[in-house]
C-alpha positions in Angstrom: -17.3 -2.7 1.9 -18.9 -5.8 2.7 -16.4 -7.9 0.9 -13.7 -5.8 3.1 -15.3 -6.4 6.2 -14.7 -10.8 5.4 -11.1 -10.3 4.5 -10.0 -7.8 7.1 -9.8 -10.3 9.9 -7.0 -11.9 7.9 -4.8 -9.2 6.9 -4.4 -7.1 10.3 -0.9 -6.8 11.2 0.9 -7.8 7.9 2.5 -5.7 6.0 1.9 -4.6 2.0 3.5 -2.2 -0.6 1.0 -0.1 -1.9 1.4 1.1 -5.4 -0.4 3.9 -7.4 -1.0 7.5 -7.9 -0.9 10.9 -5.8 -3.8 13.0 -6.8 -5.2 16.7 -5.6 -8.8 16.6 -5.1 -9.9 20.0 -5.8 -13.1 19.8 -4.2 -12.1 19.1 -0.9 -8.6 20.2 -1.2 -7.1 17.1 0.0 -4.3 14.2 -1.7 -6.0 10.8 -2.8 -4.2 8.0 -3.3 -5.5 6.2 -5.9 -4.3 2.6 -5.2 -3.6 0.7 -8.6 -1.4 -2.5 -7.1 -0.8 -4.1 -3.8 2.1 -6.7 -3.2 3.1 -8.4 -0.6 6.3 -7.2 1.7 9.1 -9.8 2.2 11.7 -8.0 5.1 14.7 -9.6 3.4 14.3 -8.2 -0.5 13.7 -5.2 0.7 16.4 -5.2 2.8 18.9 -6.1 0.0 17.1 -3.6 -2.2 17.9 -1.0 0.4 21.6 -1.6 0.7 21.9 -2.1 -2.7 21.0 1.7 -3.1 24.0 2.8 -1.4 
């Protein structure tokens, strides 16, 4: 937490993809996302992506 606590100043307000997996925690009966990569978002690629769904 710590290390979070140095880097956080520098990443509030931009914006990331998170990538990973759903899963149902039993115990508490709630979803965790179990975050396995993060990558940086770039407005224009996604745009194209996007249009290029259609």
């Amino acid at each position: 937490m710590e290390e979070f606590q140095k880097v956080k100043p520098t990443i509030l307000g931009e914006e990331k993809k998170f990538f990973g997996q759903v899963r149902n925690n039993e115990m508490f009966n709630s979803l965790d996302f179990v975050i396995q990569d993060v990558k940086d978002v770039n407005p224009q690629e996604m745009i194209k992506e996007l249009e290029g769904k259609n």
